[in-house]
N, C-alpha and C positions, 0 to 999 in steps of 0.2 A: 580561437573561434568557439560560439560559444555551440553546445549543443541543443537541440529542438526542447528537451525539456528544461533546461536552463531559460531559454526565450519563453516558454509560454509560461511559468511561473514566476518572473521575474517580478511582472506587474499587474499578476492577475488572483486577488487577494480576497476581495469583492463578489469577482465573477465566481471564482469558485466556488463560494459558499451558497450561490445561487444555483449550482448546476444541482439535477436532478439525481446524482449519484450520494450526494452528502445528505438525502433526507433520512437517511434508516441508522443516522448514529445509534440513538437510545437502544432499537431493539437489539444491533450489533456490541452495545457496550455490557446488555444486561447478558449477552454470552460468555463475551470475556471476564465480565467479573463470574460469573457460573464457572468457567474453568479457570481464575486463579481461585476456588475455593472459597470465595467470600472473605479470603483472609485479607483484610485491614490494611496488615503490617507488608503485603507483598512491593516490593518495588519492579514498576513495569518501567520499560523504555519503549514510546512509542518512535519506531524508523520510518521517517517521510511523514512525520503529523502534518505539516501544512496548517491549514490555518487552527489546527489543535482542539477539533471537535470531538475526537476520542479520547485525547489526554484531561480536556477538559471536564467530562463528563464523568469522567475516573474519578478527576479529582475533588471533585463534588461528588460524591461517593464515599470519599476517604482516602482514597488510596493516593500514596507517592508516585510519581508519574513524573518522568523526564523525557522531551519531545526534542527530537533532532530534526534538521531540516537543511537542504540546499538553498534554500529560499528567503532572504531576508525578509522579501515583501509578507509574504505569507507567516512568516514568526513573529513579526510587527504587529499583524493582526492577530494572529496565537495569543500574544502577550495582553493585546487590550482588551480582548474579550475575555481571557484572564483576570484579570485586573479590576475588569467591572464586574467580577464575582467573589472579588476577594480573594482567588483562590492563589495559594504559592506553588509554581508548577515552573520549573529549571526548562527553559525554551533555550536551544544553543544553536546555530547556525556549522551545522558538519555535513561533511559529503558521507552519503553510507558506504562510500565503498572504501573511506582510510579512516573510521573513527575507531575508537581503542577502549572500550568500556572494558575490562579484565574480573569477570565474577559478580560485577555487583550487583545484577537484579536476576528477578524471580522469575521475571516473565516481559517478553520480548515480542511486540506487537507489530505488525505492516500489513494494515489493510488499505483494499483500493488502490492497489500497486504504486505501495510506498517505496518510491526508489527500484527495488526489483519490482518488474523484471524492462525496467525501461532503458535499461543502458546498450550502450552500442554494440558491445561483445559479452559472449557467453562467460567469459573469465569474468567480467567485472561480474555479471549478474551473479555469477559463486561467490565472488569475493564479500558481497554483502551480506547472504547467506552465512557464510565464516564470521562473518565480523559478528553479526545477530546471536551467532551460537555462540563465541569467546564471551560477547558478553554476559550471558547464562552462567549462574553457579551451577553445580555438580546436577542437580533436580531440576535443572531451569526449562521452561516451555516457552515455544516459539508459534505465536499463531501469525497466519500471514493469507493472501486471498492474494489470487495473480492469474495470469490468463490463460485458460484453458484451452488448449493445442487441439481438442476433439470437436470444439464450438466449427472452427475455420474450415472443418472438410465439409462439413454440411450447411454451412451458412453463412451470407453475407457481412461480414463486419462490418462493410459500409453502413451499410442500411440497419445495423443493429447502433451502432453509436449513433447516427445522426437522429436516430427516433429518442433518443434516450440524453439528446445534449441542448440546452439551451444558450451555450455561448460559441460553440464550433461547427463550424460547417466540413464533414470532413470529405475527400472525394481521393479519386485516383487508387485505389486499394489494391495492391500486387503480393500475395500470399504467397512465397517461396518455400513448397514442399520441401525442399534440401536443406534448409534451415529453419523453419516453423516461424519466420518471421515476418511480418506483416508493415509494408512500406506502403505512407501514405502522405497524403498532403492534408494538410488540417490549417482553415481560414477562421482568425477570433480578430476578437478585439478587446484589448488587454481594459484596464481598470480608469488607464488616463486618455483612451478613446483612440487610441493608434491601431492600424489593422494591421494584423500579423498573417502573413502566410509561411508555414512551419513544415518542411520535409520531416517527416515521423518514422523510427522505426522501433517496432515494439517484438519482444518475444513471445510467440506460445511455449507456452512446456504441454508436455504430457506427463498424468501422472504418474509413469516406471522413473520419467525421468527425477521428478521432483523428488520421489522415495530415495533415489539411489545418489544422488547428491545430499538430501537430510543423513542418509545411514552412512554417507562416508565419512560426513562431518561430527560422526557420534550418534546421533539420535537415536535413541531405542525404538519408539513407538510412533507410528508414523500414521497419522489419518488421514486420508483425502475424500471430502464431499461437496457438493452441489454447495453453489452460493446464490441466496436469494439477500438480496437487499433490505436490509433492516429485522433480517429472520434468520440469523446463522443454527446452522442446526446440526449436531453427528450423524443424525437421520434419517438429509438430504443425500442420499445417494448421486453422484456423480453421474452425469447424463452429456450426450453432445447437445443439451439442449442451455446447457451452463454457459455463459460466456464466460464466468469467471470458476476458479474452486478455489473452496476454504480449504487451508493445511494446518492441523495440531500437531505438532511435533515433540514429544519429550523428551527429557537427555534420561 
């Protein structure tokens, strides 16, 4: 059986790049190349690229960039819109939570809850986390944007995704204090015009939590700030008024 995010990206490749969440690549890219350094030779691994609007924009840039994904539909397009810029950029089709990179890149990217923190159990959502870090050489930095646990006590989620999505209608939103998990039901319509109604459930973290899972897994330095859309910043301070937070993590 397949799971809620399995079904909503299976066929929705198109929609996605229309949604209102993918318009702030550029300014979000010209952060991450600010913190790898501007160095050239860095090799990133974008986890949960999707249809590869970060990997891509790397890579016209310079930089080596390998994009993983659950999604065939959405690598398909990663690849052509690739392709129609020339660029050579390794799109592989892997689940984040068993894929095995050992050292080889610089810097380890998942924005826009690539993968984490959407899976069904707390385990898996570490086990991606692990896998992020193993792929890191000894210096290697992990930057990642995932959902912020402080947004849910004071605000509707409902009414924050629906103002902010143009292919999902979502409704029914049940926030379980005991778990920071947020169940819902979300109505789309995938790319070949079939409507999907999708039971969701997604994780909040908070950030003691997020620290204390980077620093188990190695991390030395650990930042957590405010994420605004197409403006990632160190400078954003972390607020309940974040739906999401950015994390820089270095080993």
């Amino acid at each position: 059986m397949k799971q809620w995010y399995e079904e909503l990206f299976e066929d929705f490749a198109d929609g996605y790049d229309r949604e209102e969440f993918t318009k702030g690549t550029i300014g979000e890219v010209d952060f991450i190349e600010k913190e790898a350094g501007f160095n050239k030779s860095a090799r990133i691994l974008d986890v949960g690229c999707g249809t590869g609007r970060h990997a891509i924009e790397l890579a016209s840039r310079g930089y080596n960039v390998t994009g993983i994904d659950l999604s065939e539909a959405q690598l398909a397009k990663a690849r052509k819109k690739a392709a129609a810029r020339n660029l050579d950029i390794r799109f592989t089709r892997k689940d984040a939570r068993e894929f095995d990179f050992q050292g080889e890149f610089d810097l380890a990217i998942m924005i826009c809850e690539g993968a984490f923190p959407l899976m069904e159990t707390d385990e898996m959502n570490f086990q991606i986390l692990k896998n992020a870090c193993n792929s890191l050489n000894e210096r290697g930095k992990l930057i990642f944007t995932t959902l912020n646990g402080l947004f849910p006590l004071f605000h509707s989620v409902m009414d924050f995704v629906n103002a902010g999505s143009s292919g999902c209608v979502s409704s029914m939103h049940t926030f379980d204090l005991m778990t920071f998990r947020d169940h819902s039901t979300y109505e789309t319509t995938d790319d070949l015009g079939n409507n999907k109604t999708l039971i969701c459930n997604e994780r909040y973290y908070v950030p003691s939590e997020i620290s204390w899972m980077l620093k188990s897994l190695g991390f030395r330095e650990i930042t957590i700030c405010g994420c605004k859309l197409g403006a990632f910043s160190r400078e954003d301070i972390l607020t309940t008024e974040d739906y999401e937070m950015l994390v820089i993590a270095q080993k």
